[in-house]
C-alpha positions as a Markdown table, in Angstrom:
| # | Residue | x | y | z |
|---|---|---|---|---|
| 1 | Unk | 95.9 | 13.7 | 13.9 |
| 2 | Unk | 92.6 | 13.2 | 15.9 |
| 3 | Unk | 91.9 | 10.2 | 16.2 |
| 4 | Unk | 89.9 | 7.8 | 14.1 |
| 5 | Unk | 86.6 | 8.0 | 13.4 |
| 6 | Unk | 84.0 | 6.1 | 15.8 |
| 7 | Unk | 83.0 | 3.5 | 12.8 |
| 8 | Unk | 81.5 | 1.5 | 15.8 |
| 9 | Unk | 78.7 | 3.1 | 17.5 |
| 10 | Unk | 77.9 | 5.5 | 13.6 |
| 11 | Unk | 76.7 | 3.1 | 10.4 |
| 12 | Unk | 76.6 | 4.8 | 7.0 |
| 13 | Unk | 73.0 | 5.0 | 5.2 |
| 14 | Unk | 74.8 | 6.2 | 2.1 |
| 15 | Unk | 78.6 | 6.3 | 0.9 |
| 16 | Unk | 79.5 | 8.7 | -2.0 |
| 17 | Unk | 83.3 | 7.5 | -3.4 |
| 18 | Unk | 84.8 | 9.8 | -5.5 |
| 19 | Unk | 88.1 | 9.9 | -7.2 |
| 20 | Unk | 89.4 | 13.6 | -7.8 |
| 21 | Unk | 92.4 | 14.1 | -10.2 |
| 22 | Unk | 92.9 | 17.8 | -11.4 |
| 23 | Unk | 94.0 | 17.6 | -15.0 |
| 24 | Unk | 94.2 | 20.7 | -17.7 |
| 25 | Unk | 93.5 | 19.6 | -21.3 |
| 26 | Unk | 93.7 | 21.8 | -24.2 |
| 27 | Unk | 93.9 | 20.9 | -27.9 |
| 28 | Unk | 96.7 | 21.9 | -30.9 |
| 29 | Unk | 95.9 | 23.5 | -34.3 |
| 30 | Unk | 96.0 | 20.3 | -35.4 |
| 31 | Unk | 93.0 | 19.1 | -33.5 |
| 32 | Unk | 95.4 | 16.9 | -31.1 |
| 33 | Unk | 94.3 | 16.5 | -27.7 |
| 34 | Unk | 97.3 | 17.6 | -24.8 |
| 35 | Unk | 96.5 | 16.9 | -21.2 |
| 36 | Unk | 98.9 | 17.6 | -18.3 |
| 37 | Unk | 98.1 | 16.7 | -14.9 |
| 38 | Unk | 98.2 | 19.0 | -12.0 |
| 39 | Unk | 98.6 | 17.6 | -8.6 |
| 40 | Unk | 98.4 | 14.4 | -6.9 |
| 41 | Unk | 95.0 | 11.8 | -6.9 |
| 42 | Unk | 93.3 | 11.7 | -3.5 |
| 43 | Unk | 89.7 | 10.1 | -2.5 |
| 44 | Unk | 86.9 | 11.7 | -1.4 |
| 45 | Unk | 83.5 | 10.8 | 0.4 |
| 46 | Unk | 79.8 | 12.2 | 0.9 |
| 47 | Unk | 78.7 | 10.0 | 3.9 |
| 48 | Unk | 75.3 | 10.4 | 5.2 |
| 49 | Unk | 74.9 | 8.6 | 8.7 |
| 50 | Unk | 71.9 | 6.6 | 9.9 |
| 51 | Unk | 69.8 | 8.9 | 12.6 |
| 52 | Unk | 69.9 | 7.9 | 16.2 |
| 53 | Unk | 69.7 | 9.8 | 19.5 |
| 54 | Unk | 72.2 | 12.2 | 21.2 |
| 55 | Unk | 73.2 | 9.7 | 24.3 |
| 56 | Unk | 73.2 | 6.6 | 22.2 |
| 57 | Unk | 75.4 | 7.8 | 19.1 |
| 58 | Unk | 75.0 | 11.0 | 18.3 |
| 59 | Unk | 76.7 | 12.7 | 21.2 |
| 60 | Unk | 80.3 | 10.7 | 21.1 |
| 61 | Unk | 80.0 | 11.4 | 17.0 |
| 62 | Unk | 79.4 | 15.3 | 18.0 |
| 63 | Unk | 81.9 | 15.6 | 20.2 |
| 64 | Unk | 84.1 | 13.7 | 17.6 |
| 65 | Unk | 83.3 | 15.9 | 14.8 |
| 66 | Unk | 84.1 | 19.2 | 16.9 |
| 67 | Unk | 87.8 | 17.9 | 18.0 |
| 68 | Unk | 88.1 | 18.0 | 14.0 |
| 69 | Unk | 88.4 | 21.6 | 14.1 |
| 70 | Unk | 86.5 | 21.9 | 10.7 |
| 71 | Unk | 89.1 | 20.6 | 8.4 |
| 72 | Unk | 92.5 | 21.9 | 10.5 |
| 73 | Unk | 93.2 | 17.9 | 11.8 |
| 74 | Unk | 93.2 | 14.9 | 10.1 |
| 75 | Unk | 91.5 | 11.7 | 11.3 |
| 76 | Unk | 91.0 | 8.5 | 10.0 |
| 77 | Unk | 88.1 | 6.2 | 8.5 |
| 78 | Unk | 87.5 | 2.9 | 7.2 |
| 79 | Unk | 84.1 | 3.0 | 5.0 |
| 80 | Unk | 81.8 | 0.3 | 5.9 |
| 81 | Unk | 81.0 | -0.9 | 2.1 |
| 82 | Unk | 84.7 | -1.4 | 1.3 |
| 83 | Unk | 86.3 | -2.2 | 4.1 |
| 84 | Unk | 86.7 | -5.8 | 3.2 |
| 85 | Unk | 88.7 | -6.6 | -0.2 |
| 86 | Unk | 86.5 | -8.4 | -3.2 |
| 87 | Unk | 89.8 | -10.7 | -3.6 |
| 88 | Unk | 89.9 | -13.9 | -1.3 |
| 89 | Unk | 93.4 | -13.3 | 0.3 |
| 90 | Unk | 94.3 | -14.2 | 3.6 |
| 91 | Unk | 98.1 | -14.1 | 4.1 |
| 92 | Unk | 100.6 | -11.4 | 5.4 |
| 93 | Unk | 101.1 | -9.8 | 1.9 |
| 94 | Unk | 104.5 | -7.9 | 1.8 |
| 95 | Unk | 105.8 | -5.9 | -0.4 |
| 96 | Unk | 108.6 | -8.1 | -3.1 |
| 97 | Unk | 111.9 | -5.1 | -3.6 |
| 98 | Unk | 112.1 | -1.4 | -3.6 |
| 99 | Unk | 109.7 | 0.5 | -5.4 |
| 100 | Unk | 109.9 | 4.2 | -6.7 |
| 101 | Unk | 108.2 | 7.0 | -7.0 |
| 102 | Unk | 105.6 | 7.1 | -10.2 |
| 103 | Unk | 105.3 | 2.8 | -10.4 |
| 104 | Unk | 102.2 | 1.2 | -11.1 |
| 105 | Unk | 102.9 | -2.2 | -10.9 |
| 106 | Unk | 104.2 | -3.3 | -7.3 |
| 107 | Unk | 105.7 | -6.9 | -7.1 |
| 108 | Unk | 104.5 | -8.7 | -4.0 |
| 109 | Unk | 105.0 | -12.3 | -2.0 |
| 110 | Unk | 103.7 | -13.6 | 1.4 |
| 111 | Unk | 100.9 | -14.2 | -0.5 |
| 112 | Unk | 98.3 | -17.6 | 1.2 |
| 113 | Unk | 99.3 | -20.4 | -1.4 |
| 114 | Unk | 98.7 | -19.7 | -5.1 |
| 115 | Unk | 95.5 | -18.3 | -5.5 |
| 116 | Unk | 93.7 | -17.1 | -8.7 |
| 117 | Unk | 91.6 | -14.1 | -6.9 |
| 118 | Unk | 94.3 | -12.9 | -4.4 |
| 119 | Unk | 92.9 | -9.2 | -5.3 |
| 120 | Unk | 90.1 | -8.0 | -7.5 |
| 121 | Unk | 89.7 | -4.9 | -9.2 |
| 122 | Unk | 88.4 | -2.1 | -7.3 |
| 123 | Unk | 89.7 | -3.2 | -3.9 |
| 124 | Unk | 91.7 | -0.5 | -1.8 |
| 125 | Unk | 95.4 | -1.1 | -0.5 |
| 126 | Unk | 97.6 | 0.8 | 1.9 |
| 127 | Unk | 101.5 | 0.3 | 2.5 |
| 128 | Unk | 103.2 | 0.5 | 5.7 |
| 129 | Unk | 104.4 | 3.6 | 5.9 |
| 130 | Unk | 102.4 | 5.4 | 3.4 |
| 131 | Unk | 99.5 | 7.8 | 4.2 |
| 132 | Unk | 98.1 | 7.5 | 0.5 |
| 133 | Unk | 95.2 | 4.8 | -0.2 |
| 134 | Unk | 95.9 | 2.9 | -3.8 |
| 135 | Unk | 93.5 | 1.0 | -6.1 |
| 136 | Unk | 94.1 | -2.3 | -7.3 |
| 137 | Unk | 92.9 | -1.8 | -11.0 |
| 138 | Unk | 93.4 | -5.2 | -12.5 |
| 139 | Unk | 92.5 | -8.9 | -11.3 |
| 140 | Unk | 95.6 | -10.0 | -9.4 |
| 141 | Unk | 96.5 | -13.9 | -9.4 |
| 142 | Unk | 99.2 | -15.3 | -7.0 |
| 143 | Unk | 101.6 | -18.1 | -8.1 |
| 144 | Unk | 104.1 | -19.6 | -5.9 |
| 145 | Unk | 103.1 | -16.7 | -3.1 |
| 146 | Unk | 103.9 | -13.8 | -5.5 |
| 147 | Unk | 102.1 | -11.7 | -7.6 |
| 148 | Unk | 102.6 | -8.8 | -9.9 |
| 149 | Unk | 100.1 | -6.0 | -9.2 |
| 150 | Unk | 98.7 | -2.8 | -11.0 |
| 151 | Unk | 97.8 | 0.1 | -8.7 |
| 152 | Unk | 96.4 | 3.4 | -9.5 |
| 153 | Unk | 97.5 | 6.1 | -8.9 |
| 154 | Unk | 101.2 | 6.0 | -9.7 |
| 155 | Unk | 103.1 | 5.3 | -6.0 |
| 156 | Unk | 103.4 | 9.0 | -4.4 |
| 157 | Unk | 106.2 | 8.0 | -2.3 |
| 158 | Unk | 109.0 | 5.1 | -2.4 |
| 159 | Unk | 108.6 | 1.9 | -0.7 |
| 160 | Unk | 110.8 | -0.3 | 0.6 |
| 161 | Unk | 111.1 | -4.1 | 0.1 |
| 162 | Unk | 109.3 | -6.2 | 2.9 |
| 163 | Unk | 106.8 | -3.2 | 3.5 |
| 164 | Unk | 103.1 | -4.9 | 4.6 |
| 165 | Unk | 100.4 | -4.5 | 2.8 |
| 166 | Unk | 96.8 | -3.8 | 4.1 |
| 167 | Unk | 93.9 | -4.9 | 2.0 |
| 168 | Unk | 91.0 | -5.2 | 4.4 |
| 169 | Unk | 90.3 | -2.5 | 6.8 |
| 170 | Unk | 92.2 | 0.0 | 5.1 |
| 171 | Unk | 92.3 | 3.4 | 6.7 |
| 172 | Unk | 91.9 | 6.6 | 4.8 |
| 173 | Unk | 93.5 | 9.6 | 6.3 |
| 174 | Unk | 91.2 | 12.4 | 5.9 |
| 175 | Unk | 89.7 | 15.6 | 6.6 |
| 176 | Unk | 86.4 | 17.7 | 6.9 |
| 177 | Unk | 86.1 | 19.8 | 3.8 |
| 178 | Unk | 83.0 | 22.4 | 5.0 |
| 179 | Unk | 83.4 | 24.6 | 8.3 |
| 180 | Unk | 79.9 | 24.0 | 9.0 |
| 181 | Unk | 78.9 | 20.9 | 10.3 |
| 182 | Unk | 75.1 | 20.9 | 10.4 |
| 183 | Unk | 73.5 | 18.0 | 13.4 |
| 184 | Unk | 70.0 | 18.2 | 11.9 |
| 185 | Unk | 66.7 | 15.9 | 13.9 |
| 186 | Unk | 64.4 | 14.6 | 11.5 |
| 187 | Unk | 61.6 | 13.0 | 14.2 |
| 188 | Unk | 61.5 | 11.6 | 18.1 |
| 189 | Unk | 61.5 | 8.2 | 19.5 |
| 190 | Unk | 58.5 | 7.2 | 20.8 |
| 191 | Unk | 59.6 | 8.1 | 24.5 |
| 192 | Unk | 60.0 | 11.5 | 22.7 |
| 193 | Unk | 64.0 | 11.6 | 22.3 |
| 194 | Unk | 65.2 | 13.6 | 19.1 |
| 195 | Unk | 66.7 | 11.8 | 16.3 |
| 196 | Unk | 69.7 | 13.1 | 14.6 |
| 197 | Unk | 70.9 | 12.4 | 11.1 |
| 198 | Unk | 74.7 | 13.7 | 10.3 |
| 199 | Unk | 76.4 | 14.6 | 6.4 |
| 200 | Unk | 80.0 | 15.6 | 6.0 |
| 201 | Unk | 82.2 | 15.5 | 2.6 |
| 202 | Unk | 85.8 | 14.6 | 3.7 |
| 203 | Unk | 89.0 | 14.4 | 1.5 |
| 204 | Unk | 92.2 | 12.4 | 1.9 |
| 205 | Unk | 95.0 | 13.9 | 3.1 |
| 206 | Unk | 98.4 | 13.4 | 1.7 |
């Protein structure tokens, strides 16, 4: 691991999201379709990050980038545009029993009083423990501080009962997917300093 990445001082101008999930489908005689799924789910990004100079941002964010190794260490990154949940929850949200390997629906309490929009879909959660990022794929509603909810993809790994649960500023483990890492300057500040913009495509690591 190498740290995580300096989210601080280097905003995003774009944010790609993609979801990559190798599957092979071939059909019967028949016509029927048969899919089989290969490996594991894991998120990607394309970020593109704002230009600014080498001493105010661009030279920690250099130096950052090179520890990486091109993709040899994994480091990781909370993405501006979801890093805060679309639900409104607010309490220490533990995992309710053991869950297994393949589940989709995870049974939680510690929820902040009953609440009709604990979780939305789309939002991102993390359990302790666990280096793999879930989706919350259905509307989750609390009642009595518990709630049942649907996660994609299927849990990777086993968790135990009582395990937290992060829903805003969840970190992605990831890592550079090109060798080249290209600090381009697209103009000068008016006192003459270069301006650097900065691209890289990173995939979670599990």
């Amino acid at each position: 691991m190498a740290g995580a990445f300096p989210i601080s001082n280097s905003k995003f101008d774009t944010l790609g999201i993609k979801s990559i999930q190798n599957t092979i489908i071939s059909k019967s005689v028949s016509g029927k379709k048969l899919a089989r799924q290969i490996d594991n789910q894991r998120w990607a990004f394309t970020v593109s990050i704002k230009t600014g100079t080498r001493s105010d941002v661009y030279g920690e964010l250099m130096a950052f980038i090179v520890k990486q190794r091109s993709g040899k260490e994994n480091f990781t990154i909370v993405p501006p545009e979801v890093k805060n949940a679309r639900g409104n929850e607010s309490g220490t949200v533990l995992v309710n029993g053991d869950h297994a390997v393949g589940d989709t629906t995870i049974t939680m309490d510690g929820h902040h009083n009953d609440n009709p929009h604990a979780f939305k879909s789309g939002d991102f959660i993390k359990f302790a423990s666990h280096s793999k990022v879930y989706m919350v794929v259905a509307d989750v509603q609390a009642s009595s501080n518990a709630s049942t909810v649907t996660i994609e993809p299927p849990l990777v790994s086993t968790i135990a009962n009582d395990s937290i649960v992060t829903y805003d500023n969840v970190p992605f483990t990831v890592y550079l997917t090109n060798d080249i890492q290209d600090f381009g300057a697209t103009g000068t500040t008016n006192d003459g300093k270069l301006l650097y913009t900065y691209e890289m495509d990173v995939e979670e690591a599990l």
